[in-house]
C-alpha positions as CSV (number, residue, x, y, z in Angstrom):
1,X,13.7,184.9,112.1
2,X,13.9,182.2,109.6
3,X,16.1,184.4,107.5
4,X,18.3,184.8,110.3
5,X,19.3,181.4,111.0
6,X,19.8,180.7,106.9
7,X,21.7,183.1,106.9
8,X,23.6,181.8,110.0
9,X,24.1,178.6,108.8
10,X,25.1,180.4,105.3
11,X,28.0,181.8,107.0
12,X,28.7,178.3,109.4
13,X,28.7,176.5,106.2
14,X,31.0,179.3,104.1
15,X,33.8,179.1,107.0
16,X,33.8,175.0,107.3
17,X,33.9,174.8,103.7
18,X,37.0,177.6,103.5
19,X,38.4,176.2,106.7
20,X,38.0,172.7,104.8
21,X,39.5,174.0,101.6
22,X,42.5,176.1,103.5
23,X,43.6,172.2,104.9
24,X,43.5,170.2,101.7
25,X,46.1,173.1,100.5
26,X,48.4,173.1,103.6
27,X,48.7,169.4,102.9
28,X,49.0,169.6,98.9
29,X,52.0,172.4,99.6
30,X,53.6,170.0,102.4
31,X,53.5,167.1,99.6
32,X,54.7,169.3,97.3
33,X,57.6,170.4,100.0
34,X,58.3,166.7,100.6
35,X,58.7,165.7,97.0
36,X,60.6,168.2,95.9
37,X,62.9,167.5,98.8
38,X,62.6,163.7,98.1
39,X,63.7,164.3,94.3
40,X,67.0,166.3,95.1
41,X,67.4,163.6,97.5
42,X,67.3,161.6,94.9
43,X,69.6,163.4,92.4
44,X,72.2,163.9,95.0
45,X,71.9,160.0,95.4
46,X,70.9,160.1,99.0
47,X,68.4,157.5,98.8
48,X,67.4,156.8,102.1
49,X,66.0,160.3,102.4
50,X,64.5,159.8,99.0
51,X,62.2,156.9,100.0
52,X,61.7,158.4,103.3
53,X,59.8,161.6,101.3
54,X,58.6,160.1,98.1
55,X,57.0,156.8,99.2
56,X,54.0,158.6,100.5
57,X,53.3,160.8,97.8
58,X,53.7,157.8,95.4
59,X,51.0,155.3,97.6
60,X,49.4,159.0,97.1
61,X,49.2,158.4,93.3
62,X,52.1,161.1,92.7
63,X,53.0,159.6,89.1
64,X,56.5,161.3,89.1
65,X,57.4,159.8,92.7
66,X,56.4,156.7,91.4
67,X,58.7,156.9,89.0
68,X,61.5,157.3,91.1
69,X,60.5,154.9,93.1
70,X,60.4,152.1,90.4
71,X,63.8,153.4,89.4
72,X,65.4,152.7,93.1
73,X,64.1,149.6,93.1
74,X,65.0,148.4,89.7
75,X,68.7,149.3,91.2
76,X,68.5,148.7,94.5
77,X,69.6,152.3,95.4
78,X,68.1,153.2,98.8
79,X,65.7,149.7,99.5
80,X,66.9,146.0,98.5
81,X,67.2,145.4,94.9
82,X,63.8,144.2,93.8
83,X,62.7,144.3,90.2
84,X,59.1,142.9,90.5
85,X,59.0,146.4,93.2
86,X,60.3,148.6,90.5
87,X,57.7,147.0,87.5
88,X,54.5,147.9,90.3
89,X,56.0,151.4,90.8
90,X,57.1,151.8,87.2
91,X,53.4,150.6,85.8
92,X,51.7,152.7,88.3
93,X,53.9,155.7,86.9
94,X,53.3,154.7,83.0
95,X,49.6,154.5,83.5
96,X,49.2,158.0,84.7
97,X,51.2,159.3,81.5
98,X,54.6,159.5,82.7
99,X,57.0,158.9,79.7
100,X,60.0,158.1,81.3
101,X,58.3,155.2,83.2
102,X,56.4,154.0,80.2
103,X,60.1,153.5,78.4
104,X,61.7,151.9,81.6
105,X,58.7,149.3,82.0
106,X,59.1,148.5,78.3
107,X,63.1,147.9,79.4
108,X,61.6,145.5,81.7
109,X,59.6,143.8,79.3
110,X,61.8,143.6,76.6
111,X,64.5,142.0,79.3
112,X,62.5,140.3,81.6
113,X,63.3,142.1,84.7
114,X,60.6,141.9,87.0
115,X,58.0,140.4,84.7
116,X,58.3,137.5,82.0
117,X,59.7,138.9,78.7
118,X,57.1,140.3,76.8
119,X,58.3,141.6,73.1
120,X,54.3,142.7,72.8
121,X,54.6,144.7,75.7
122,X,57.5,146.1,75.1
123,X,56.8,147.4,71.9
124,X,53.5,149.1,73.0
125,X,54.8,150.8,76.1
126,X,58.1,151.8,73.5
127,X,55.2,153.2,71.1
128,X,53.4,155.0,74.1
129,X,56.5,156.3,75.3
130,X,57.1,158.1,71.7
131,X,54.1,159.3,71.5
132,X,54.7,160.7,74.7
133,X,57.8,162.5,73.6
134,X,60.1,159.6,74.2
135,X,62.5,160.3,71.6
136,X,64.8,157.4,72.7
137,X,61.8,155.4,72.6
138,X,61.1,155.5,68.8
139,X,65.0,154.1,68.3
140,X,64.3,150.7,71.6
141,X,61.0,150.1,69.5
142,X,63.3,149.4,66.3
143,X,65.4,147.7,68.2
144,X,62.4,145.2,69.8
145,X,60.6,144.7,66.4
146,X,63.8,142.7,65.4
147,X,62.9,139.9,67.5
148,X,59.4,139.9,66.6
149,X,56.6,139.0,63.9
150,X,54.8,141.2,62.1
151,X,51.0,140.0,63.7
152,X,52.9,140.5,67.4
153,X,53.9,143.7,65.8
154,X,50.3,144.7,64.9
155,X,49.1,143.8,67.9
156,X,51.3,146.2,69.9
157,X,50.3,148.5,67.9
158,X,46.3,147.9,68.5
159,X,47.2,147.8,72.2
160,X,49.1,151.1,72.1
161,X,46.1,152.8,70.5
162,X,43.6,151.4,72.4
163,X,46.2,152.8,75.4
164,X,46.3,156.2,74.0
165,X,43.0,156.6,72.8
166,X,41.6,155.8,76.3
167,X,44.5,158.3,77.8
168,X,44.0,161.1,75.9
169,X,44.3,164.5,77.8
């Protein structure tokens, strides 16, 4: 008898677990549905439908709609202009890895938009974005370490390894 209800609750827990399991999915392909619809929004430049699909799946933690998101508010396409907006999305982005927002938040640093400029941090989100595969980024980096000292340089530099070594995959 004892067997019998183990094995009852066995087979209750099996099906609440799958049943369990078989939601999370549904919602992970529905996100996936909405943000792949919210990025050719976005590439067709209809930005209102953009925001309206990727700004959940970026307060999600979706890196790459975060991105986006940074980027329309940076230029105002689809929301009100609003660089201190595009720096949160754009940080949120580069901290998860994604190179394209690590160089665009060191833009922002290196030209004060949205945050004070910040040679330091522009340089070390330039050298993550390299590292990254940033091409682009290897040439901005030069282009910042003009304007600064060499101890401002080697800090950047600490910071960017301390960045990567805590990031590695």
């Amino acid at each position: 008898m004892n067997y019998k209800m183990n094995m009852k609750f066995f087979r209750a827990l099996l099906i609440a677990v799958s049943l369990l399991a078989a939601g999370c999915g549904d919602q992970s392909q529905k996100d996936a549905a909405n943000y792949q619809e919210g990025l050719d929004a976005f590439n067709q430049g209809n930005f209102a439908d953009a925001l309206k699909k990727l700004q959940p799946i970026a307060e999600k933690g979706n890196a790459e709609a975060q991105f986006r998101l940074g980027l329309m508010y940076r230029e105002g396409k689809g929301v009100a202009q609003n660089d201190k907006q595009g720096v949160a999305w754009l940080s949120k982005a580069a901290e998860q890895g994604q190179a394209e927002a690590q160089e665009n938040l060191a833009f922002g640093y290196a030209k004060g938009l949205g945050v004070e400029r910040d040679w330091v941090q522009a340089d070390k989100w330039f050298s993550i974005a390299a590292a990254s595969g940033k091409e682009t980024a290897i040439n901005n980096q030069k282009v910042v370490e003009v304007h600064m000292q060499p101890e401002d340089i080697a800090k950047a530099n600490t910071l960017a390894k301390e960045w990567l070594d805590k990031h590695k995959k």
